[in-house]
Structures are given as C-alpha cells and as structure tokens.
C-alpha positions in Angstrom: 0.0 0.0 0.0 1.0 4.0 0.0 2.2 5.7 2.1 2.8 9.4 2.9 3.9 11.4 5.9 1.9 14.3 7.6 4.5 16.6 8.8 8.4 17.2 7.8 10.2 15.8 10.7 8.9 12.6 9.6 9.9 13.1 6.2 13.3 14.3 7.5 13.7 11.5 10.0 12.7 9.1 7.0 15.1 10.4 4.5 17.9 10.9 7.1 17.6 9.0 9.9 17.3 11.9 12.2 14.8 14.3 13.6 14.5 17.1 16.0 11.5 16.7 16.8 12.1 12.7 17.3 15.1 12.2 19.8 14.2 8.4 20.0 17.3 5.5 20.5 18.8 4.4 16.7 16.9 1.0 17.5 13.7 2.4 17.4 14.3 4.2 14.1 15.2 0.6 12.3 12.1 -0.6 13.6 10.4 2.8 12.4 11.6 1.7 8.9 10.9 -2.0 9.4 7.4 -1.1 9.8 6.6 1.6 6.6 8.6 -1.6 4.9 5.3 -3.7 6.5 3.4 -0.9 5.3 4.2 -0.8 1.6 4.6 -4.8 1.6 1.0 -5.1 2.6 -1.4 -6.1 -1.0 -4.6 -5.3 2.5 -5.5 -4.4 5.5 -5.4 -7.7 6.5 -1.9 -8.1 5.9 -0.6 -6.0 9.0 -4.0 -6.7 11.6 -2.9 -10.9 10.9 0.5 -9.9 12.8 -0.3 -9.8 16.0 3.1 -8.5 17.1 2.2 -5.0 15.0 -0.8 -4.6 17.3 -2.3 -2.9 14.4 -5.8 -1.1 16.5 -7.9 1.6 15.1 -7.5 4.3 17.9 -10.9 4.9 20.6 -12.4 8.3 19.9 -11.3 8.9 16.8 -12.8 7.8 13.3 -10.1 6.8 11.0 -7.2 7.1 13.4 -5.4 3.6 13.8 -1.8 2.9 15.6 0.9 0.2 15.0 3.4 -1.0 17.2 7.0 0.0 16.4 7.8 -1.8 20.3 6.6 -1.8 23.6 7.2 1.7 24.4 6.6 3.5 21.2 4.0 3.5 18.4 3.1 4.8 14.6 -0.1 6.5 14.6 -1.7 7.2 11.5 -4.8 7.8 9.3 -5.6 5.3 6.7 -7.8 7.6 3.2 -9.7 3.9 1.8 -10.1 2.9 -1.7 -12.1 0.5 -1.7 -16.0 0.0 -0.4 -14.9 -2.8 1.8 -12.1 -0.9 3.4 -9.5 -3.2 3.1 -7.2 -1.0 0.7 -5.8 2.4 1.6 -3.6 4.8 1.5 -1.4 5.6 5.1 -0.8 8.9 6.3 1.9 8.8 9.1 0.8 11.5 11.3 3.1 10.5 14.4 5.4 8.7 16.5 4.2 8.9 20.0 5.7 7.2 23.6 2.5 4.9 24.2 2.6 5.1 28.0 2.8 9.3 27.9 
C-alpha cells in the first residue's frame, strides 16, 4: 500500500535517519523503517492486523485514526484515506510517532 507522511520531521527523519523533533534511540528508528517496509509490503489491511506483534488497532475516539506498534514503548499512529468500499485497501498517512505510555 501508499504511504505518505503528515509533517516534515517525519519526512526528514525518513530520508535521514534523524529528527529534531524525534530524539528516539537508533533502534527504534530501524524498527520505524521496518514497519513503513510492512506498510508498503502489505497487498490489505489484513496483511498487517494478521500480525499480531504489530498490534495494528484503530485508535478509541477517533474515526479513521489507527496505531501500530513499532515496540513496547513507542508507536506509529496514522490515518488510513480507503479505496475500496470494503475498506481493506488504503492509502497511510503517518501523522506521528508517540511514547504509548505518555
């Protein structure tokens, strides 16, 4: 699937491997690109919410907010813009990178 990011220090901390914004440990930012790998790898939906490790969850209170995790202590939040009726295919917005216990 596509993917985009929401905001520049993503894109810089894509393209670079470092961020301002982001001051997270160098292991977390090869698992940051392990999972947009996942991401574009995935032909559905399905293929990152089989995974259980990903914890792939569509976020409470919000209506097309979902969250995916990159370990135990940090996750990728994002929006998901469908394609299809069934909503199975989509394009990924990468809005964040939060600490999931803040």
């Amino acid at each position: 699937m596509n993917f985009e990011f929401a905001n520049k220090e993503l894109i810089k901390l894509y393209t670079t491997g470092k961020s301002n914004k982001y001051r997270i440990p160098a292991d977390i930012i090869d698992k940051f690109f392990a999972r947009i790998q996942q991401i574009e790898a995935a032909n559905t939906i399905f293929d990152l919410t089989k995974n259980n490790s990903l914890n792939f969850e569509k976020l409470k209170g919000h209506n097309n907010r979902f969250s995916m995790r990159i370990n135990l202590k940090y996750r990728l939040e994002m929006e998901i813009h469908w394609i299809n009726q069934e909503k199975t295919i989509g394009d990924f917005i990468i809005s964040d990178i939060s600490n999931h216990y803040d």
